[in-house]
Steps between C-alpha positions, in 0.01 A plus 500: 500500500315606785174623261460153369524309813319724741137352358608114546687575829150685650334218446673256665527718739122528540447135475716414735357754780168329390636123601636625828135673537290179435771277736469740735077438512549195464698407760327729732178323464578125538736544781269511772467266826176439533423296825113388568359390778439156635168368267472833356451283143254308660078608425241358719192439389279833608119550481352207455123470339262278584263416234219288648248344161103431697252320357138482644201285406285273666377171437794330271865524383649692209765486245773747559786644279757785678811638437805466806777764538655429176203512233499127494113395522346202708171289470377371780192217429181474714621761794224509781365815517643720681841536411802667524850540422770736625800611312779724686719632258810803527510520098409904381178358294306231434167448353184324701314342312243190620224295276198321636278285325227392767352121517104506386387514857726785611280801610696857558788431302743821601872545496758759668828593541686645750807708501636632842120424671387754220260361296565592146290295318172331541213329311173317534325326224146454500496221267350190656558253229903389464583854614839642419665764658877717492696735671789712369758727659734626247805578711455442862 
């Protein structure tokens, strides 16, 4: 009897070892107490940027488009000359990106922006009749 039954009787044997294995695991790695501290889920914003769009000219006003901290552009009609705008953001990236279409008696049309009091991008145009003018800063 014993050579018929020893095959079946190993493996439950075996399988059963195995459940008491996996409970075993199991229950070792979802018992713990885990205690935080006070706030400890709480992130504050860190690193800020400030992103500061110039425009230059003399002698009239200018169309502007620009993008804000979320990609999301803005036109701003007939802005005396100079401008600018200042964006402080804490998000990783964020492109800079500003348009400007100058008024027929705008002389020295230039743009520039501004990351950190770095300038990373700049541009004149030498165009003296409706000039137009941008300045792009992929990830800032």
């Amino acid at each position: 009897m014993l050579k018929k039954t020893w095959i079946p009787l190993t493996i439950v044997v075996v399988v059963a070892l195995g459940a008491y294995a996996i409970l075993r695991v199991r229950d070792s790695t979802t018992h713990h107490d885990t205690t935080t501290a006070e706030g400890s889920g709480i992130t504050e914003n860190f690193n800020p940027k400030h992103i500061t769009y110039e425009v230059t000219g003399s002698g009239g006003t200018a169309n502007l488009n620009y993008l804000d901290e979320n990609g999301q552009p803005h036109l701003v009609e007939n802005a005396t000359l100079p401008w600018s705008y200042t964006i402080v953001t804490t998000l990783p990236s964020m492109s800079a990106n500003i348009m400007a279409q100058g008024s027929r008696n705008v002389a020295g049309l230039g743009c520039r922006v501004v990351v950190d009091d770095e300038v990373r991008d700049e541009r004149s145009s030498g165009d003296h009749i409706k000039p137009f003018i941008y300045c792009l800063v992929k990830s800032v």
